[in-house]
C-alpha positions as CSV (number, residue, x, y, z in Angstrom):
1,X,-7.4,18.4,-9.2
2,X,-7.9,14.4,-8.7
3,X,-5.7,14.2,-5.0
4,X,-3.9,11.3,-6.0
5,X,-2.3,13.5,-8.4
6,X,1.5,13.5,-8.1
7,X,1.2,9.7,-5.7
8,X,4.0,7.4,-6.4
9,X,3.3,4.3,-5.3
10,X,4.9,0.5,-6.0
11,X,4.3,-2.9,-4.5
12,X,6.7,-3.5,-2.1
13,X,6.9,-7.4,-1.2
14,X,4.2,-9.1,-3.4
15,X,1.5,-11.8,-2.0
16,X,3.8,-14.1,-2.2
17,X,6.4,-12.7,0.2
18,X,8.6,-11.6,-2.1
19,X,10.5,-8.4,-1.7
20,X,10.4,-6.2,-5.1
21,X,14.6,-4.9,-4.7
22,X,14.5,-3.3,-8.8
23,X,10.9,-1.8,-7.7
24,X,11.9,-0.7,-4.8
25,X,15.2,1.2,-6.2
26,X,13.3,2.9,-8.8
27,X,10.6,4.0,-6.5
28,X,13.3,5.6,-4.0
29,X,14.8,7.1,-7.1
30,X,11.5,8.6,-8.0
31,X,10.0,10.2,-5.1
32,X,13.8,11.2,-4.4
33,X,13.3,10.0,-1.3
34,X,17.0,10.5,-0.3
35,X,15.9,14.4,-0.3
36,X,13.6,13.7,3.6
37,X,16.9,13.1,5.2
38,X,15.6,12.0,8.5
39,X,12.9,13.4,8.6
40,X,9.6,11.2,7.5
41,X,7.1,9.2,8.7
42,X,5.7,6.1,8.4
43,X,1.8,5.3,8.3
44,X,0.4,1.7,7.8
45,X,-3.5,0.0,8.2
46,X,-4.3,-3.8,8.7
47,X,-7.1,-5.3,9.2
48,X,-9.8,-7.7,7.6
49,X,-10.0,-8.3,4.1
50,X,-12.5,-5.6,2.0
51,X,-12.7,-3.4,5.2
52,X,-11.8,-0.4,3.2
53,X,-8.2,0.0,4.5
54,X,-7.3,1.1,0.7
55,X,-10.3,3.5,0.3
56,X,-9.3,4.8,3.5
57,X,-6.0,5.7,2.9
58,X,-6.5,6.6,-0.5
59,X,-9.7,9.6,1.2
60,X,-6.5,10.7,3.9
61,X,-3.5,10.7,2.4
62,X,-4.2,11.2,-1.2
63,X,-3.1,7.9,-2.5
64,X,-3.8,5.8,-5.2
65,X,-4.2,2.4,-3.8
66,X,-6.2,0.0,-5.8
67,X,-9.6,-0.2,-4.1
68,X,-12.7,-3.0,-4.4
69,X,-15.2,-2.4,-6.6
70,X,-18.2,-3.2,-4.5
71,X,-20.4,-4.0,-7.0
72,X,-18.5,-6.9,-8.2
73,X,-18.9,-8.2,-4.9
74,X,-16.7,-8.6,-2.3
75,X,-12.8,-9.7,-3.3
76,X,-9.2,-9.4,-2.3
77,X,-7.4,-6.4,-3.9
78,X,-4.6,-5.4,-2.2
79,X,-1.8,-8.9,-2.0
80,X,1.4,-8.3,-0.5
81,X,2.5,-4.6,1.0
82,X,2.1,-1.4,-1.3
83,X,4.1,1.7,-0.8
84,X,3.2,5.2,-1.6
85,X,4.9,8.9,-0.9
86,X,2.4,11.7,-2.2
87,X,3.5,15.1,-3.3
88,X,2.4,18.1,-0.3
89,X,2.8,15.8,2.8
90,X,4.8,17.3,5.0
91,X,6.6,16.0,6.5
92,X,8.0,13.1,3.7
93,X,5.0,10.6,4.8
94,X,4.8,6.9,3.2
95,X,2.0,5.4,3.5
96,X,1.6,1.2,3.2
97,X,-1.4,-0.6,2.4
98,X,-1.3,-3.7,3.7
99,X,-3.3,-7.1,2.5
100,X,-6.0,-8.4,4.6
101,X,-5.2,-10.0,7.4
102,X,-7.9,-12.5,7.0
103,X,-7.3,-13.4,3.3
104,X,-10.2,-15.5,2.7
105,X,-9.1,-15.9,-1.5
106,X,-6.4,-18.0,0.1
107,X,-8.2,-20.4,2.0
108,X,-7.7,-21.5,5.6
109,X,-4.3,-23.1,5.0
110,X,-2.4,-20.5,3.3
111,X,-1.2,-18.1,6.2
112,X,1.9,-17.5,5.1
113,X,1.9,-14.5,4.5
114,X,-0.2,-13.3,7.1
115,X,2.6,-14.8,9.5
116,X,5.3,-13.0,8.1
């Protein structure tokens, strides 16, 4: 059984800094995330650009993050802020991956959303 089998996952504010509200709704609706109560966590990674923060995440937690394909050399994947909840995680985890923090596809000047 491939692990990421039963992941949810949606992008939650995109590279531009824009949060995805009807995303977001249908996500919540779909992992019927109103069933953890109180009761969840919260796990996130940042770091450089093509560290592996995606493959990482996607080996712990069973996610199924987008990750670089290595042999097409070295490029940004993840933009923005993606949100996952995988089935058999107890208790109700989501998991964020998180674009890199050094964003070199945007050039020097375009922080922006690395400041936000």
């Amino acid at each position: 059984m491939d692990k990421s089998e039963g992941c949810c996952s949606v992008q939650l504010i995109d590279g531009d800094g824009i949060y995805n509200v009807s995303g977001i709704d249908h996500f919540i609706k779909d992992v019927k995330l109103g069933e953890c109560g109180l009761s969840y966590a919260v796990v996130s990674i940042m770091g450089p650009q093509s560290s592996g923060k995606s493959t990482l995440l996607n080996n712990l937690f069973g996610t199924n993050f987008m990750e670089m394909d290595a042999f097409k050399g070295r490029s940004q994947t993840t933009k923005g802020i993606w949100l996952a909840r995988c089935a058999g995680i107890e208790p109700c985890t989501l998991v964020m991956d998180l674009e890199g923090t050094d964003g070199r596809e945007r050039g020097e000047d375009d922080t922006a959303f690395e400041k936000q």
